[in-house]
N, C-alpha and C positions, 0 to 999 in steps of 0.2 A: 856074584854077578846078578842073578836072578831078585834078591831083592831092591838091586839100585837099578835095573831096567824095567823093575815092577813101579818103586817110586816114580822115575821115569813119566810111563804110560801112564801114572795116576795125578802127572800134578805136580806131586807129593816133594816139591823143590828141596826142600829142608834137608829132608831125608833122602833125597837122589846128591844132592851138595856133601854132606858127611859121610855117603858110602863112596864116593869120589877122592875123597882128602884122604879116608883111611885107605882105601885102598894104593894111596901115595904117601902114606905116613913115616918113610922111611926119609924122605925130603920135604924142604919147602915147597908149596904148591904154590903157584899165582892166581891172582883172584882172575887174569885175563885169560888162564888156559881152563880154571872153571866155568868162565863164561862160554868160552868159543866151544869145549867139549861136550855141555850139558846143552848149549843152545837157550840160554837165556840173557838178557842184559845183564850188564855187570853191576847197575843200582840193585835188579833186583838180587844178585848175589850178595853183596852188602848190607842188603838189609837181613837178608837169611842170619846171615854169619852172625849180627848180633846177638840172634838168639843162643847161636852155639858159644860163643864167649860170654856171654850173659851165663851160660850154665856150669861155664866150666870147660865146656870138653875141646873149644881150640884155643888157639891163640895166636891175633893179626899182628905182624910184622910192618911197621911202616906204610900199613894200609893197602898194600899190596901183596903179601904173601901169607900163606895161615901157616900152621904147624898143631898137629894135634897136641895137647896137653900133659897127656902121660909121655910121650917122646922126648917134650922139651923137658922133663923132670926126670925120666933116666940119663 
């Protein structure tokens, strides 16, 4: 909790967006409950997320919903 209310306080979208999603990694997230709960627009959520599926570690669902990577592969 303490690093994703640090990201949080610092900015740090990226990284407040991915300790959100894992700490819901047991289901699909929506990209609109990342929005409404971190408090930021949902373009700029979308643009986040590319980087995270650029790298690997999610993966978008009909542009609305993510799923981390290693869950959809166990």
């Amino acid at each position: 909790m303490i690093p994703y209310l640090s990201a949080l306080r610092n900015g740090e979208w990226r990284d407040a967006i991915l300790y959100y999603i894992r700490n819901r990694s047991y289901r699909l997230v929506f990209l609109t409950e990342i929005s409404g709960n971190i408090g930021i627009p949902i373009r700029d959520v979308r643009r986040k997320l590319s980087s995270l599926v650029n790298s690997g570690e999610i993966i978008v669902f009909h542009d609305k919903t993510v799923l981390m990577r290693k869950i959809y592969n166990e």
